[in-house]
N, C-alpha and C positions, 0 to 999 in steps of 0.2 A: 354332089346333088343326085336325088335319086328322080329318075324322070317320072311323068306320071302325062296323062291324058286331060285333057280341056275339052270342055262343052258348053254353050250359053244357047240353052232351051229361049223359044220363044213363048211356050205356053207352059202353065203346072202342070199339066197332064201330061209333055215333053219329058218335063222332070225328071216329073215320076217313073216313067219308063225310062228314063236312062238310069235314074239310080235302082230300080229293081231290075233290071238287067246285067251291074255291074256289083256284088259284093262287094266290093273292097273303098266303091264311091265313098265320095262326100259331097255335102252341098255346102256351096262356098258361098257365102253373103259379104259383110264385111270383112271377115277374113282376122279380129283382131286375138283370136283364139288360137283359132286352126294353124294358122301362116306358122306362128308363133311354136307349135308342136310341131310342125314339121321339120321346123330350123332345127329341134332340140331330136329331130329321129323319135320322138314318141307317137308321132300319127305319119302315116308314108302309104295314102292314099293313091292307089292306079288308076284312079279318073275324077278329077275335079267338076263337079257340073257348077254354074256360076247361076244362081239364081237373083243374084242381085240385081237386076234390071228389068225380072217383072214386074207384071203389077199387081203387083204388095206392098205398096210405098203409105195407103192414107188411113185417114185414121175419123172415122164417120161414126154417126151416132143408129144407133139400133132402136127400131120402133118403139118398146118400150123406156127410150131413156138411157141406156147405158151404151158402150164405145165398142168398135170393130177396131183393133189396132192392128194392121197390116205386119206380116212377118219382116219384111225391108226397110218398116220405118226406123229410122235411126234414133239412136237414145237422146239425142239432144233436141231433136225433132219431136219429141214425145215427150219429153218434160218438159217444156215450151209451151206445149197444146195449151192455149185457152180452157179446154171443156176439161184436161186435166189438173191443169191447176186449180178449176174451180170446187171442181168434184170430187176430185183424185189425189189430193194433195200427199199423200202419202207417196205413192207413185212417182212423183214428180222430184219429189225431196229422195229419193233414194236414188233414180239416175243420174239426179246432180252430186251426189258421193259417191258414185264411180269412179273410177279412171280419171283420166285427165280430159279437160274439151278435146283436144287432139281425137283423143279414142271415141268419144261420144258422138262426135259428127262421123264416125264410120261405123260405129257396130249397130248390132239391128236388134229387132224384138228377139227375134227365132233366133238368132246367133246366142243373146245372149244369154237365152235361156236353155242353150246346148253347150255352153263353155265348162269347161272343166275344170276337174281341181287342183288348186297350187299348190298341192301336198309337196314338199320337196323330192322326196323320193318316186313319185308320179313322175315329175320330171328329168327325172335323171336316169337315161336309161344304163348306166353302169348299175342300178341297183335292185335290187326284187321287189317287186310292187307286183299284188293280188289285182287292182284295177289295171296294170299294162298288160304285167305275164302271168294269169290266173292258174294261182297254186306256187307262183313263188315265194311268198309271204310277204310277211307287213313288218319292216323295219322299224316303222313309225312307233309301234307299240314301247319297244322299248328304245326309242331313237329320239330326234328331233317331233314330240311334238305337241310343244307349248300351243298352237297355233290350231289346233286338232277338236276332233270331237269329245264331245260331254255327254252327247246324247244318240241315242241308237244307234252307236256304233257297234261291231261285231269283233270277233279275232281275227278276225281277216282283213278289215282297213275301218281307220279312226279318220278318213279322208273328211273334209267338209265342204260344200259348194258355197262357188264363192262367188256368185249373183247377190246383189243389192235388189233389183228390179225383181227376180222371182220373192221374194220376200214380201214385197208390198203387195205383190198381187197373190200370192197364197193369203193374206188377211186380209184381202178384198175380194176373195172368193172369184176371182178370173177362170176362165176355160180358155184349155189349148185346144185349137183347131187344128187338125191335124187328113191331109188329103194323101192317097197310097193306092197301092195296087187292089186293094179293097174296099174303095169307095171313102167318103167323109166320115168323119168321127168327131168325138170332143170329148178329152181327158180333162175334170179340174186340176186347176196346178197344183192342189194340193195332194193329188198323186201322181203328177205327173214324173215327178224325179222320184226315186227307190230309194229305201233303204239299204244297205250294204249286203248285209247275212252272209253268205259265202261263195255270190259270185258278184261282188263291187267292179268288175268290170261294167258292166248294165246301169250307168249313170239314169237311164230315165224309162219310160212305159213306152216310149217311140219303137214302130215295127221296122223290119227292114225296108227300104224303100218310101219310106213315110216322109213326109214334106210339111213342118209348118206351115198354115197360113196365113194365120191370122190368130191374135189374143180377145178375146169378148171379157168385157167386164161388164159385171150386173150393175141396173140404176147404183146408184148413191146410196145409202140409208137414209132415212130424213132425221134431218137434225142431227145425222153424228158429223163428226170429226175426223178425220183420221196426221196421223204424223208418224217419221220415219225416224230415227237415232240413231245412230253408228257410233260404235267407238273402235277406235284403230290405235296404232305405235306412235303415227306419226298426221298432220293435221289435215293431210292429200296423197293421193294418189297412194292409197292403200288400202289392202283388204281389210275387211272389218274382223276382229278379235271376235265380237258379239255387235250383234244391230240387233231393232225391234220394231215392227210395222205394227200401229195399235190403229184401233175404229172404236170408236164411243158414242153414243148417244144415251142422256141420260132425260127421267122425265120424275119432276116430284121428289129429285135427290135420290132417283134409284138408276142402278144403269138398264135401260131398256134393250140396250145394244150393246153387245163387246167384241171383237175381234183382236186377238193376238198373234202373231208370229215370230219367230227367231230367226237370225242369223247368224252362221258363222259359227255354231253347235254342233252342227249333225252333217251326214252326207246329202241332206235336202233343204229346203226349207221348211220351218219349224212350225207345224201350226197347232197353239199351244191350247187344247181343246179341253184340259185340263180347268188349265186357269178360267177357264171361259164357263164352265159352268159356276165356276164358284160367283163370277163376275154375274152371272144373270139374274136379275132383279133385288141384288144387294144394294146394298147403299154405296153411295160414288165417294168411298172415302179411302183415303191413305191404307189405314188398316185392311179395308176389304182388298185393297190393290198387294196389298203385300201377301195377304192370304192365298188369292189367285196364284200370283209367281212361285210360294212355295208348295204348291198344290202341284204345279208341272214342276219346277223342278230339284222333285223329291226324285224322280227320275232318272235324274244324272248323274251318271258314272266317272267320271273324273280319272285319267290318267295321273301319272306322278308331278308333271309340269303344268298343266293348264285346270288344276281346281278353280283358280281364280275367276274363269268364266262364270260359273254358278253364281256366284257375288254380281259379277258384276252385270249378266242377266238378269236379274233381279233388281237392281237400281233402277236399270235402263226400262225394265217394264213398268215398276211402279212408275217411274221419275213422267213417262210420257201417258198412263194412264191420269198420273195427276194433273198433271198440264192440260189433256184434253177434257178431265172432271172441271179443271178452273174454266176454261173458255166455255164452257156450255153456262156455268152460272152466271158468267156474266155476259151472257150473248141475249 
């Protein structure tokens, strides 16, 4: 075991100062990521600060209508919420295809929109990996990786992130709240996590010392929809091959509203802004939905093992664009 240093700040602003005074920190919430890389020698942090028992735990509604979701709130806690089930149904449906309950009554907002990816070779540090040891290369390319990206990846990692929860909230236009040695900020999540290019070590736009605090999601759209899909190997407790976080509102049989997202494509979460033009003010039909999906992605570059994503990204966005065009007509 390699030792390392414990801390449990009483305030953010504690935090913060302990992790920009220590490089090599981490903030430890749940812990179902992090613990987990440490076992494996891939993260071998010299000071844990434990932020899990501030208060960052609720989850309140925001003057205009939409939600504060505290960084400590736990994922089972949050797709429970009332105001998210009602509003946020997308959301809610992607935490519950997580992990197992087990995991879900421990990980948090911030954790697990910091976890990382289950690239195999990421994990293993007998092997060269660009996101561990930058500039050892990407085995993955021409290795194991069925399981990989399609989309904006680079020759330096085909890595994907493997959040269900940043996915719903990339197509619900969320902001990361984020407090630091610089004062408050807000990143949308849909830049919150990076592309690859050629330093995929830099999983996301977080500064050094920087401390989630909180997730803000905008009111509801009126009258849309939203739903979440995964499809994985096996029926639980598995990363998703391809997922799709859709928003719809349609009016007069045209869509007034669309929001799309991907999962399980690329090294972030997908927000597929492509389709989304084709979607705006077309007609709420099968055709136009399938136009949309080939629209983004003509985009995808397909390794020798996982072309099959493109396919089956394209079901999964039609399959729940239709679904949410049927419920609006008959609602």
């Amino acid at each position: 075991m390699k030792p390392f240093a414990y801390q449990r700040p009483a305030t953010v602003a504690e935090a913060v100062r302990a992790g920009a005074g220590h490089p090599g920190a981490r903030f430890l919430g749940g812990g179902t990521n992090l613990v987990d890389l440490m076992k494996l020698g891939v993260e071998s942090p010299g000071l844990l600060i434990d932020v899990s028992r501030l208060p960052l735990d609720l989850v309140t509604r925001t003057d205009d209508g939409g939600l504060r979701i505290g960084a400590t709130v736990r994922n089972s806690d949050l797709a429970a919420h009332p105001d998210v089930r009602k509003n946020y149904p997308a959301l809610s449906q992607a935490l519950l295809a997580g992990a197992s309950g087990q995991l879900r009554n421990t990980a948090t907002t911030g954790g697990n929109l910091l976890q990382r990816t289950r690239c195999p070779y990421f994990q293993d540090v007998s092997k060269p990996c660009n996101k561990r040891v930058p500039g050892s290369g990407c085995p993955a390319r021409g290795g194991a990786h069925r399981d990989l990206a399609v989309l904006g990846h680079s020759q330096d990692c085909v890595a994907t992130n493997p959040s269900d929860m940043a996915v719903a909230l990339a197509a619900l236009d969320a902001g990361v709240r984020l407090y630091g040695p610089e004062g408050e900020r807000t990143v949308p999540v849909t830049d919150f996590h990076r592309l690859p290019g050629d330093n995929p070590d830099q999983d996301t736009m977080i500064r050094p010392g920087e401390l989630i605090t909180e997730v803000v999601l905008p009111p509801p759209v009126a009258a849309a929809g939203s739903l979440y899909r995964k499809a994985r190997d096996r029926a639980s407790y598995a990363f998703a091959l391809v997922s799709v976080a859709a928003v719809l509102s349609v009016r007069d049989g045209h869509v007034e509203h669309g929001a799309l997202a991907f999962g399980g494509v690329a090294h972030r979460p997908w927000r597929a802004r492509a389709a989304e033009d084709v979607l705006r003010g077309a007609p709420a039909t099968r055709e136009t939905f399938a136009r949309a999906a080939d629209a983004e992605l003509v985009a995808a570059v397909p390794l020798r093992d996982n072309g099959f994503k493109v396919d089956l990204a394209r079901r999964l966005a039609v399959g729940a664009l239709t679904e949410l065009s049927s419920r609006a007509a008959t609602a």
